[in-house]
C-alpha positions in Angstrom: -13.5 -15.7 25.0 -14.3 -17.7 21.8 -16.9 -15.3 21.0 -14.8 -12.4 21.5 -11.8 -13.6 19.2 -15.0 -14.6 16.5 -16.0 -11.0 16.5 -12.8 -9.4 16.5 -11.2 -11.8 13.7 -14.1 -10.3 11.5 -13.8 -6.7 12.7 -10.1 -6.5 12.4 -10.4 -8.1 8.7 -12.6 -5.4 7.6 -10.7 -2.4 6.7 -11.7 0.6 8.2 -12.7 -0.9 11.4 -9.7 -0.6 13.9 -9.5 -3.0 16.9 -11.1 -0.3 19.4 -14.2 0.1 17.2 -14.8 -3.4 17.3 -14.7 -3.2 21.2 -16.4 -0.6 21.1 -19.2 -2.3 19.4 -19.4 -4.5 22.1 -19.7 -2.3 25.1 -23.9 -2.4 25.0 -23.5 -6.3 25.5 -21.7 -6.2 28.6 -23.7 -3.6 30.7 -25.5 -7.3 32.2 -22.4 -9.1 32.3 -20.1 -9.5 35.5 -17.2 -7.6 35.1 -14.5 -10.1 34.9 -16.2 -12.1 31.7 -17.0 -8.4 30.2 -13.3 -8.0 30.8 -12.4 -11.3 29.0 -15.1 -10.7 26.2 -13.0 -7.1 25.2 -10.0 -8.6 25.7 -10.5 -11.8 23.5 -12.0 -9.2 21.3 -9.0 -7.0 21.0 -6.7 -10.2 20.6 -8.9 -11.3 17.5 -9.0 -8.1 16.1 -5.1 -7.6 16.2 -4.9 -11.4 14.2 -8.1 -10.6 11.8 -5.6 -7.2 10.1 -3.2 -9.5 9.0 -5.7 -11.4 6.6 -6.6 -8.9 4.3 -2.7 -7.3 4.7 -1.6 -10.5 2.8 -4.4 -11.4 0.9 -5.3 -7.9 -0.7 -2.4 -5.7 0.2 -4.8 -3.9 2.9 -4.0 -3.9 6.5 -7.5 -4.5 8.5 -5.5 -2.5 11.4 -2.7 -0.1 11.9 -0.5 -2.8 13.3 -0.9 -5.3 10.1 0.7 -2.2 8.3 4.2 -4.0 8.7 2.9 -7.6 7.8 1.9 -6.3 4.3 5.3 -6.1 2.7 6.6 -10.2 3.4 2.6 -11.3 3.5 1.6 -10.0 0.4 4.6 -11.1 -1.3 4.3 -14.0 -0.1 0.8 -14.6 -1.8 2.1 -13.1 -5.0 4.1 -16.7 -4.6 1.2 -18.6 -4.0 2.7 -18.9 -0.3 -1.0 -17.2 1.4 -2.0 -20.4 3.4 1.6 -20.2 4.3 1.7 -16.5 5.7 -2.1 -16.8 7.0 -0.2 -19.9 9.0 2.6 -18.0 10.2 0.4 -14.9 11.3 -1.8 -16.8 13.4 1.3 -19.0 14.8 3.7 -15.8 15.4 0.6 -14.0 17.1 -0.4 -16.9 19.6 3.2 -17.1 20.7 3.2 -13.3 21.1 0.5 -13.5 23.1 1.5 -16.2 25.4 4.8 -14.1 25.9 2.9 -11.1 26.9 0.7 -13.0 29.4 3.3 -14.6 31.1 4.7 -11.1 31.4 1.2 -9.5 32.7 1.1 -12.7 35.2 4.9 -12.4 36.5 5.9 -8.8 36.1 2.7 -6.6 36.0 4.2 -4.7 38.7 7.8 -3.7 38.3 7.2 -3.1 34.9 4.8 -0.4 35.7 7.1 1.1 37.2 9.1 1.2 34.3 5.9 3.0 32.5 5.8 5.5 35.2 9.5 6.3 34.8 8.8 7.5 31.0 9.8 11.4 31.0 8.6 13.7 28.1 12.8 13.6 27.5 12.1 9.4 26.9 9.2 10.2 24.6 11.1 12.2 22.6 13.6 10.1 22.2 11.1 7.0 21.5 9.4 9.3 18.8 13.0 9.7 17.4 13.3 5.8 17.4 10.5 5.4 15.6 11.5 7.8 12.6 14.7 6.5 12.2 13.2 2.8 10.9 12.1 5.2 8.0 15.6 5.1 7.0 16.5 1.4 8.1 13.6 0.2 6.0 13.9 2.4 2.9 16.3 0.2 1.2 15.4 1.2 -2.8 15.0 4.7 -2.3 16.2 6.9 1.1 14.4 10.4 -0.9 11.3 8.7 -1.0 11.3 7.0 2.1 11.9 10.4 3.6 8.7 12.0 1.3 6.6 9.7 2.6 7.5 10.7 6.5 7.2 14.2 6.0 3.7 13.9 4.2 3.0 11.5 7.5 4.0 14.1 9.8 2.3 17.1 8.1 -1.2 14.6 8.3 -0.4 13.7 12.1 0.1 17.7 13.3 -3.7 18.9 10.8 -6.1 19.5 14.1 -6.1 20.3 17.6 -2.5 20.5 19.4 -3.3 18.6 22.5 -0.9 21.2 24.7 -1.9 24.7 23.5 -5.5 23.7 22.3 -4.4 25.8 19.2 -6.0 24.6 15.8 -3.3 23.6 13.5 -4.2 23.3 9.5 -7.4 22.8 9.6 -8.4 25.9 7.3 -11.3 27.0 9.1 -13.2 23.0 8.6 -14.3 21.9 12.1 -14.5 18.4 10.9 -10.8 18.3 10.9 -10.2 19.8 14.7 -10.0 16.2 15.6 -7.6 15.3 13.3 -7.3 12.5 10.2 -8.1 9.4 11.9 -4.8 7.0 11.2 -7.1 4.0 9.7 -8.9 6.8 7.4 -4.8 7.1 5.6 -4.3 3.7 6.0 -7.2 2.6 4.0 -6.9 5.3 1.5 -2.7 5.0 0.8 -3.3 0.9 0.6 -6.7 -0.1 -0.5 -8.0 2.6 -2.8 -4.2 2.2 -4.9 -4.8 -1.6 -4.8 -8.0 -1.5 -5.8 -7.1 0.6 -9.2 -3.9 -1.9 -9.2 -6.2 -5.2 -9.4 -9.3 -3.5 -11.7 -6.5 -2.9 -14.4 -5.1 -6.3 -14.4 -6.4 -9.0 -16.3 -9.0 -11.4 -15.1 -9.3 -9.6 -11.9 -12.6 -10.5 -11.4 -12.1 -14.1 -10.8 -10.4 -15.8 -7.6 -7.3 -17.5 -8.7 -7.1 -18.9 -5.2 -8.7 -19.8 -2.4 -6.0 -19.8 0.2 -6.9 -22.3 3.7 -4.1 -21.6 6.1 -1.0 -24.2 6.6 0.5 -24.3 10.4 4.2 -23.6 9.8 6.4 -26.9 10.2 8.7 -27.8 13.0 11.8 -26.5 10.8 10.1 -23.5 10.6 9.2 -22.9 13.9 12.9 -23.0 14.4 13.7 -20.5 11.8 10.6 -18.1 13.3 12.0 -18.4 16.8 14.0 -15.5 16.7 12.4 -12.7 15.0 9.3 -14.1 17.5 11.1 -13.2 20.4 12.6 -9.9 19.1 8.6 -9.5 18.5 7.5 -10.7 21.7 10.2 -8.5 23.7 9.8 -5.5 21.5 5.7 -5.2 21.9 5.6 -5.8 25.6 7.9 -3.2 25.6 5.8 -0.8 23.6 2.9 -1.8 24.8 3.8 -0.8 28.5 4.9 2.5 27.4 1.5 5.0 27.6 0.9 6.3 23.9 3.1 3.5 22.2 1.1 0.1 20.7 0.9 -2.2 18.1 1.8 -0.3 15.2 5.0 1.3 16.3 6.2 -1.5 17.5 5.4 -4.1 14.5 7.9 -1.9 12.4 10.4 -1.8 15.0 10.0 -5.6 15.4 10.2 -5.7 11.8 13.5 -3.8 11.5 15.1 -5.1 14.3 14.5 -9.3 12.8 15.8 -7.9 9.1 18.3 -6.4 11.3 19.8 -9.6 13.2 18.3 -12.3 10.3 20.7 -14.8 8.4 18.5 -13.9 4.9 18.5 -10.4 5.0 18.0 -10.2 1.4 14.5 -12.2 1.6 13.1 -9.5 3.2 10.8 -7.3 1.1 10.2 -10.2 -1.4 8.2 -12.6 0.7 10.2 -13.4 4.1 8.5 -15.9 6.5 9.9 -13.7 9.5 9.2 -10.4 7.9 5.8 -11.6 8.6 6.5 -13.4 12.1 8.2 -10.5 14.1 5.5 -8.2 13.7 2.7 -10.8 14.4 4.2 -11.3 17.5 4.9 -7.6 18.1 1.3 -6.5 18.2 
């Protein structure tokens, strides 16, 4: 277990490596192993690799995973403030109470919840799919136009390859290196760390650390400020994460939404919220 959250802390903080590579990685090593510790070693893995996203999301403005998408906009703000040991803090807090949650779940309500998965129609799908557009317009509080830009470009990327009912090949212009699609971490790193990177180079002195952040536990008044947009978190990504097809990245933004949503400081969020970065720790 320790060695499984080691090596997926340092997979998921690499961008470009999602949390299934890193596991992937691993499956050589467990071919000897009994099958309950190889199942503890991908798991502990996976767990780590969820956590290690959220360090470079707030330290560089770069998600390490598709679910630390979300924890960029509070985190990194929150460095900008000097606040990084802070976030780091409240990352690794929100996400081991996440956790927790979702094991108590697995150990207490694995199987009527299943049955809840089983009773998800393509109707339900839809609808979820639907659900998870509509945060477009929840979060886009500057700009609605360009909020709604940025999903249609994200839908016209998601439908380029093969459609998975028909088998017909769908804007791919004759390439068969895009019949498989545009892998979701191959956007992420491009629309995040390729724009920060030009965004640092130009500033001044970017070539020195200004800090070297060490992360701070959150205190007990803070827990009680995080205890609600952990739970939404907690409730929203077991949830998802029941649901076949739905995960850690749909429902960090919906966690996300949902704690702006019921929070008494709205108008923190976007400019370096503590539970802008909590619900969707917890979440994924």
């Amino acid at each position: 277990a320790f060695g499984g959250v080691a090596w997926g802390i340092l997979g998921g903080a690499l961008p470009g490596i999602s949390p299934s590579i890193t596991m992937a990685l691993l499956l050589p090593f467990t071919f000897g192993l009994d099958a309950a510790v190889a199942v503890v070693l991908l798991a502990s893995t996976y767990v780590g690799a969820e956590y290690g996203g959220s360090i470079p999301a707030i330290l560089i403005r770069t998600p390490g995973t598709n679910a630390a998408a979300a924890t960029v906009v509070d985190g990194h703000m929150m460095k900008l403030q000097g606040k990084a040991g802070e976030a780091l803090g409240i990352s690794l807090y929100s996400g081991f109470v996440g956790g927790l949650f979702g094991l108590t779940v697995l150990v207490l309500l694995t199987e009527p919840l299943s049955g809840v998965a089983l009773a998800f129609t393509p109707a339900a799908y839809f609808a979820l799919g639907i659900l998870g557009l509509s945060v477009i317009a929840s979060l886009s509080r500057d700009s609605l136009l360009k909020a709604l830009i940025a999903g249609v470009l994200g839908l016209m990327i998601a439908s380029i390859g093969t459609d998975p009912v028909t088998g017909t090949s769908r804007f791919t212009f004759g390439s068969p290196e895009l019949l498989g699609g545009i892998p979701t971490i191959i956007v992420m790193v491009g629309v995040f760390a390729i724009a920060e990177l030009f965004e640092q180079s130009g500033a001044p002195g970017w070539a020195q650390a200004t800090e070297r952040p060490r992360i701070r536990i959150p205190s007990p008044a803070m827990w009680k400020r995080l205890a609600v947009p952990q739970l939404i978190g907690s409730v929203i990504g077991t949830f998802e994460g029941i649901i076949p097809g739905g995960g850690g990245t749909v429902s960090s933004f919906l966690a996300y939404n949902e704690a702006r949503r019921w929070s008494r400081h709205k108008e923190e969020f976007g400019h370096g919220s503590p539970e802008g970065v909590a619900a969707p720790e917890a979440a994924n």
